[in-house]
TIROVO-414288 format. One record per residue (C-alpha): y, z, x. Coordinates in nm, 4 decimals. Example, Ala and Ser with C-alpha at 12.3 -4.5 7.8 and 13.67 -1.06 7.14 Angstrom:
REM residues 2
R       py       pz       px
R  -0.4500   0.7800   1.2300
R  -0.1060   0.7140   1.3670
***
This chain:
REM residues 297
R       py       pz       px
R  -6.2933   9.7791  14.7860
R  -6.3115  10.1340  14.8420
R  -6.2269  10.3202  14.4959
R  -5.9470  10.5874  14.4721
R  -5.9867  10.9201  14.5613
R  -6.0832  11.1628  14.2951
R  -5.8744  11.4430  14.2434
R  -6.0658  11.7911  14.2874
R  -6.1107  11.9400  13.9310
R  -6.0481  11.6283  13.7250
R  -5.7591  11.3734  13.6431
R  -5.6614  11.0549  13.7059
R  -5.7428  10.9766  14.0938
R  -5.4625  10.9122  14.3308
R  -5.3737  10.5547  14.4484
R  -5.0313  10.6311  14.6516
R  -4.8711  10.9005  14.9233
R  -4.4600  10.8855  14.9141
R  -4.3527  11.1270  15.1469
R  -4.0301  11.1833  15.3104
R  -3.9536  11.2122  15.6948
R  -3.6830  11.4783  15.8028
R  -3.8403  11.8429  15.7804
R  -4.1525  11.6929  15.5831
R  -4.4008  11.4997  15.8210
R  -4.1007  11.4551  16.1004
R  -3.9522  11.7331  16.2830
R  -3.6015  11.7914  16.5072
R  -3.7689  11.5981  16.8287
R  -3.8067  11.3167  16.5647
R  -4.1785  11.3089  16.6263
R  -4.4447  11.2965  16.3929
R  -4.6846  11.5484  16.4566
R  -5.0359  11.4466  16.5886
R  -5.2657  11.6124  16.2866
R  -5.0598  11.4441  16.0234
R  -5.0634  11.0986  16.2150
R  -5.4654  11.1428  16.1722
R  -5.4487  11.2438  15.7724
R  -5.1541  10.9340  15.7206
R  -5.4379  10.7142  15.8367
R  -5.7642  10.8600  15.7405
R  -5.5950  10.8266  15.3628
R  -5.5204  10.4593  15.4519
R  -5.8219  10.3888  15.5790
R  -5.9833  10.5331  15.2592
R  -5.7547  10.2100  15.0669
R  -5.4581  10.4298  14.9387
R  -5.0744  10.3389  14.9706
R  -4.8501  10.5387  15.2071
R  -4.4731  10.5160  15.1304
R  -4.1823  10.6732  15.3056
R  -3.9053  10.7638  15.0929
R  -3.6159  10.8971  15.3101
R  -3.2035  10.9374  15.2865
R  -3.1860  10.8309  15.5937
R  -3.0040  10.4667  15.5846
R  -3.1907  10.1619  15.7950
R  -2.9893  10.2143  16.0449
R  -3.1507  10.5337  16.1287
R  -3.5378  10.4311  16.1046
R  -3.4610  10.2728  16.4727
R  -3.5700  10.5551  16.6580
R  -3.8924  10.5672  16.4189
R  -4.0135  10.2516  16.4335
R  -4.2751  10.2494  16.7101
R  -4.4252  10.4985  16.5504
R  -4.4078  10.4095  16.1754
R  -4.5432  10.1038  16.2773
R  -4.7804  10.1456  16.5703
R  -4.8892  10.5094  16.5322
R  -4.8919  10.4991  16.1357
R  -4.9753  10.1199  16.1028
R  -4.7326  10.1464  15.8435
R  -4.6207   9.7656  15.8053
R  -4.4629   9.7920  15.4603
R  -4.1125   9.8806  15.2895
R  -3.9604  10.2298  15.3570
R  -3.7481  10.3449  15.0652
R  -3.4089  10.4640  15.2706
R  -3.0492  10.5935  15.1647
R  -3.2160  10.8422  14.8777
R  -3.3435  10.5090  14.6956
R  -3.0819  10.2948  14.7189
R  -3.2317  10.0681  15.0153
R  -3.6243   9.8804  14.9387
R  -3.6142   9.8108  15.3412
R  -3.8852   9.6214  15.4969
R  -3.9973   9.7703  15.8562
R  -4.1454   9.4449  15.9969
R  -3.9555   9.1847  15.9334
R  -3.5863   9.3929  15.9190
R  -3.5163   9.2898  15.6198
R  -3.3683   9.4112  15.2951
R  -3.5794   9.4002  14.9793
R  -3.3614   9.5156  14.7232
R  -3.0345   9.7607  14.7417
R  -2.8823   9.9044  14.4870
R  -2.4504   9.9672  14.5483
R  -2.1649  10.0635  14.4129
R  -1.8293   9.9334  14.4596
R  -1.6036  10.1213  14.6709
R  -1.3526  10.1796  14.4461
R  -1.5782  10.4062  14.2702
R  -1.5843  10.5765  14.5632
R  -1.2234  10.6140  14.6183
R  -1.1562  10.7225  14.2468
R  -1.3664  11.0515  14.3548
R  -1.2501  11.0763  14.6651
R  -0.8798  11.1241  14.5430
R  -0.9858  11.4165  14.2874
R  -1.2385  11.5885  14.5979
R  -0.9228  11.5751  14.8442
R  -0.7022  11.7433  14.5777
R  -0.9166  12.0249  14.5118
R  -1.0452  12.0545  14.8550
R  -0.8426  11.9866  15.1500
R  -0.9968  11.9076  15.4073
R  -1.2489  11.7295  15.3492
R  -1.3843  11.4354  15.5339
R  -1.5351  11.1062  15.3749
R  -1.7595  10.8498  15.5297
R  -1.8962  10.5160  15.3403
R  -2.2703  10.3580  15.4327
R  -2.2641   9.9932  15.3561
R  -2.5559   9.7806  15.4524
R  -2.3385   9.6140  15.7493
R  -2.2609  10.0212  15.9035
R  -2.0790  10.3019  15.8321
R  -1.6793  10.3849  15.8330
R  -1.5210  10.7669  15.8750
R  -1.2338  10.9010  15.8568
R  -1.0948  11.0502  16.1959
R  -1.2326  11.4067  16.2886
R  -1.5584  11.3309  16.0959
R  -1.7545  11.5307  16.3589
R  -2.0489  11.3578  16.5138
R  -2.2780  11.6715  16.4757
R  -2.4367  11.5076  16.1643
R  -2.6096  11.2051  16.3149
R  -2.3743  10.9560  16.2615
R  -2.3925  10.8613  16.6282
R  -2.6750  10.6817  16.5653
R  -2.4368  10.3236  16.5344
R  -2.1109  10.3321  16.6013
R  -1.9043  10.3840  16.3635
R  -1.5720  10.2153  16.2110
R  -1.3058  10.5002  16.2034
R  -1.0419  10.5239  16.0576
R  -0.8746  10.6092  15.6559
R  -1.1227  10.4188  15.4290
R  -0.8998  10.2934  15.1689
R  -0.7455  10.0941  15.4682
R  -1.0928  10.0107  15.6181
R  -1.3094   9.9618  15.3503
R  -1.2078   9.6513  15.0327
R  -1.2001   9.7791  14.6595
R  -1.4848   9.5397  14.6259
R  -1.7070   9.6527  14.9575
R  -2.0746   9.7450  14.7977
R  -2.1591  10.0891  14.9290
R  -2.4736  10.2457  14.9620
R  -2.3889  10.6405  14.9696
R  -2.0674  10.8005  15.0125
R  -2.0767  11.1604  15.1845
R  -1.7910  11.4492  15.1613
R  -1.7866  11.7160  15.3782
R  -1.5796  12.0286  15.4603
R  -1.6409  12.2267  15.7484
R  -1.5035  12.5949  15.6147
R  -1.7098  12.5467  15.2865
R  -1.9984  12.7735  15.2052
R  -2.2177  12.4696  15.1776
R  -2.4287  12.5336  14.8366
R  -2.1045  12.6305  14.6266
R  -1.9143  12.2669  14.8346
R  -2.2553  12.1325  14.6695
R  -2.2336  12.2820  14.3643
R  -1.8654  12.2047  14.2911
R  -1.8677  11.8625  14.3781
R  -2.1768  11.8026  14.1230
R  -1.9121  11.9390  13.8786
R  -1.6124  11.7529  13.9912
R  -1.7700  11.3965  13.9724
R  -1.9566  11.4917  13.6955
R  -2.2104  11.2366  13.6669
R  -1.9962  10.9549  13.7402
R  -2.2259  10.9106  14.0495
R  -2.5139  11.0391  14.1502
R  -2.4876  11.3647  14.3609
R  -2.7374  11.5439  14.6017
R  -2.7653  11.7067  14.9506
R  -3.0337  11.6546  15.2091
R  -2.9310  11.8975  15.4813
R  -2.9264  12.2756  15.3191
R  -2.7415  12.4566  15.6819
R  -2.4505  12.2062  15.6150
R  -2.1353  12.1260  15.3789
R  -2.2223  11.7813  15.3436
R  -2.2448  11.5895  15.0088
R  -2.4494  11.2440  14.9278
R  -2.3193  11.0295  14.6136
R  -2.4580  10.7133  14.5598
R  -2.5334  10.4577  14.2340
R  -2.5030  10.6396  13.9191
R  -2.8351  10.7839  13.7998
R  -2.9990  10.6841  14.1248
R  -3.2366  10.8582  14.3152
R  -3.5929  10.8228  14.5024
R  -3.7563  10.8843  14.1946
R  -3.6388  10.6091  14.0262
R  -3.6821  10.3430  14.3341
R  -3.9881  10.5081  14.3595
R  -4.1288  10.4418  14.0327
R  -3.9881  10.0924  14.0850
R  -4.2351  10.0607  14.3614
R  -4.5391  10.1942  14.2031
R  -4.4970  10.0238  13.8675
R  -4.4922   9.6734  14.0861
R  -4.8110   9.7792  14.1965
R  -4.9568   9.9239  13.9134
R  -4.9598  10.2559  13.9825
R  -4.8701  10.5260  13.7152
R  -4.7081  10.8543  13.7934
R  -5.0105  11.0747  13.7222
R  -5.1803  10.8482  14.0314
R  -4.9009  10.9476  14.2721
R  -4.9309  11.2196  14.5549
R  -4.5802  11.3227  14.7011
R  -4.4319  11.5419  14.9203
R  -4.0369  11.6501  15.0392
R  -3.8616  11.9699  15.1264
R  -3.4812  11.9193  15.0061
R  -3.2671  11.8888  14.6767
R  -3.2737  11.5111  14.7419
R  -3.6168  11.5143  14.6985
R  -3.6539  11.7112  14.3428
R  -3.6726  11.4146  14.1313
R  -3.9418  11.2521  14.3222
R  -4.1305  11.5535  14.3346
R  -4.1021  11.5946  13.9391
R  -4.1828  11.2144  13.8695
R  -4.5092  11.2502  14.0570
R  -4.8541  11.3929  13.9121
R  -4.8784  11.5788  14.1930
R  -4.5561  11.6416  14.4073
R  -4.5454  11.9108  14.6949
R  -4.2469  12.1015  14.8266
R  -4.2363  12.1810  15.1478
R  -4.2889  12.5719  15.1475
R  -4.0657  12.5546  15.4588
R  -3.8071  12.3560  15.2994
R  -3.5045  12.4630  15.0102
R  -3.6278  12.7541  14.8107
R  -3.4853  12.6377  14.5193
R  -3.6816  12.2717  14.5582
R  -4.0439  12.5352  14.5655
R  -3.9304  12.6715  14.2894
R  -3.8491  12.4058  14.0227
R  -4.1410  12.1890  14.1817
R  -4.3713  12.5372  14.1082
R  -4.6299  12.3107  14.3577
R  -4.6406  12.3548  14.7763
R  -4.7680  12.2468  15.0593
R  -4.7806  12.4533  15.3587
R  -4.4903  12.4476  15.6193
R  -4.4577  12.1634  15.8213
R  -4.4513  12.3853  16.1463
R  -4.8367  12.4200  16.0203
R  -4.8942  12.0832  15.9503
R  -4.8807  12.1150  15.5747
R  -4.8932  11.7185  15.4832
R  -5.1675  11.6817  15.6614
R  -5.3623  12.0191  15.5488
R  -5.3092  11.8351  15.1511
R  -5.4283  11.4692  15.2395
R  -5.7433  11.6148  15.4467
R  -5.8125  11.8444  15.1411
R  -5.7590  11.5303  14.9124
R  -6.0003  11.3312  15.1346
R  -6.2690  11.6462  15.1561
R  -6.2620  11.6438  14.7369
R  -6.1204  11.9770  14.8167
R  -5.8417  12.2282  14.6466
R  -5.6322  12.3082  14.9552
R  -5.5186  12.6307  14.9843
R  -5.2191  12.8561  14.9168
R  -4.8444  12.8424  15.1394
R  -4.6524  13.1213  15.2685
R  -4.4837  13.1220  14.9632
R  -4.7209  13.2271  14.7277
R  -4.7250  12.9406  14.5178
R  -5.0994  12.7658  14.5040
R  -5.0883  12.4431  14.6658
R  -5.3557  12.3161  14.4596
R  -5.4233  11.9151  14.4139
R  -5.4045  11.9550  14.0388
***
């Protein structure tokens, strides 16, 4: 069995990659760039675990596959929906899922309509998606149809939902963020994956991909100081935190570089793939763009 790679300078060696896909190792064509197709599998190769931890739902890991699979030899679970979803790539199955009843939903959705007309509401559930009418299509809900139409009508009390989004056009979309963080106030869990637009992810109470991630690595016996990971968006914070050693994209939020105080280089310069080849070299890699040292420590 090959043994785990050392980190550079000391500490516990690292035994698992959880990376996201939009804006991280995939990129608007919804390809996975060459160079970082190479590091995925040269760290595989050298016996470590690869993970994908995503908000995309299931649904949405159809145009993906073929290359997850075939390009990445990736034949394992892909955490979707911000950690709500343990989905298994191969057989199309789903591991474990963690809901919320719709009426939760709708409790919120009456107190973000009052103080912000306007906005839309759509509800994931692990058979599809519904929307209300005008919910524009600009967002990448296309991918599967979707059941339209006022979700109260639509969707049962009772339906288990994986993530409920807001959105309002007209709002700035960082102060839509931040005041409907305040307005449910913990009652679900709130985040944003998509920084240009005024859309608004709740799901399970105190979820996120941290805590399906830790899930996955404590089934496997894998502590947080032996866990490499990388994301570039708000919904990826906690993950980043959890880990020993998470990145931030240094082209992703600002605000995730900051808090993480770690990055990897941009993804328009491969920067996944510039950290796993340093890992597998036993050396530091180098600063980002944003000043911050990227260092494997």
């Amino acid at each position: 069995m090959t043994p785990p790679l050392e980190v550079p300078g000391g500490g516990a060696p690292i035994k698992l990659i959880a990376s996201d896909l939009d804006g991280t190792v995939l990129g608007h064509d919804l390809r996975i760039r060459p160079r970082t197709v190479e590091a995925i599998g040269a760290a595989q190769e050298r016996g470590l675990h690869v993970v994908f931890v995503t908000g995309r739902p299931m649904r949405w890991l159809d145009p993906l596959r073929e290359q997850l699979r075939e390009q990445l030899a990736h034949q394992g679970v892909v955490i979707c929906s911000n950690g709500a979803v343990v989905y298994d790539l191969t057989a199309d199955v789903v591991v474990e899922s963690s809901l919320f009843p719709a009426r939760d939903a709708f409790a919120v959705m009456e107190e973000v309509a009052a103080h912000h007309p306007g906005t839309l509401f759509a509800a994931e559930t692990l058979e599809g998606v519904y929307t209300d009418h005008g919910w524009a299509r600009t967002d990448r809900m296309e991918i599967g149809a979707p059941r339209v139409g006022p979700l109260r009508e639509r969707v049962p009390a009772g339906t288990g939902l994986v993530k409920f989004l807001a959105k309002l056009d007209t709002a700035d979309p960082q102060e839509y963020f931040r005041a409907l963080t305040d307005l449910v106030a913990g009652r679900l869990s709130v985040t944003h994956s998509v920084a240009a637009a005024p859309l608004v992810e709740m799901g399970q109470k105190g979820l996120t991909k941290a805590r399906t991630l830790e899930q996955y690595a404590a089934e496997r016996g894998i502590r947080p100081h032996e866990v490499m990971a990388f994301g570039d968006m708000p919904n990826d914070l906690e993950m980043l935190t959890w880990a020993g050693h998470g990145y931030a994209m240094a082209s992703g939020h600002p605000a995730v570089a900051r808090a993480v105080g770690r990055t990897a280089p941009p993804f328009e310069e491969d920067g996944v793939a510039q950290v796993i080849e340093a890992l597998l070299h036993g050396d530091r890699p180098g600063a980002s763009r944003t000043g911050h040292s990227a260092t494997a420590g």
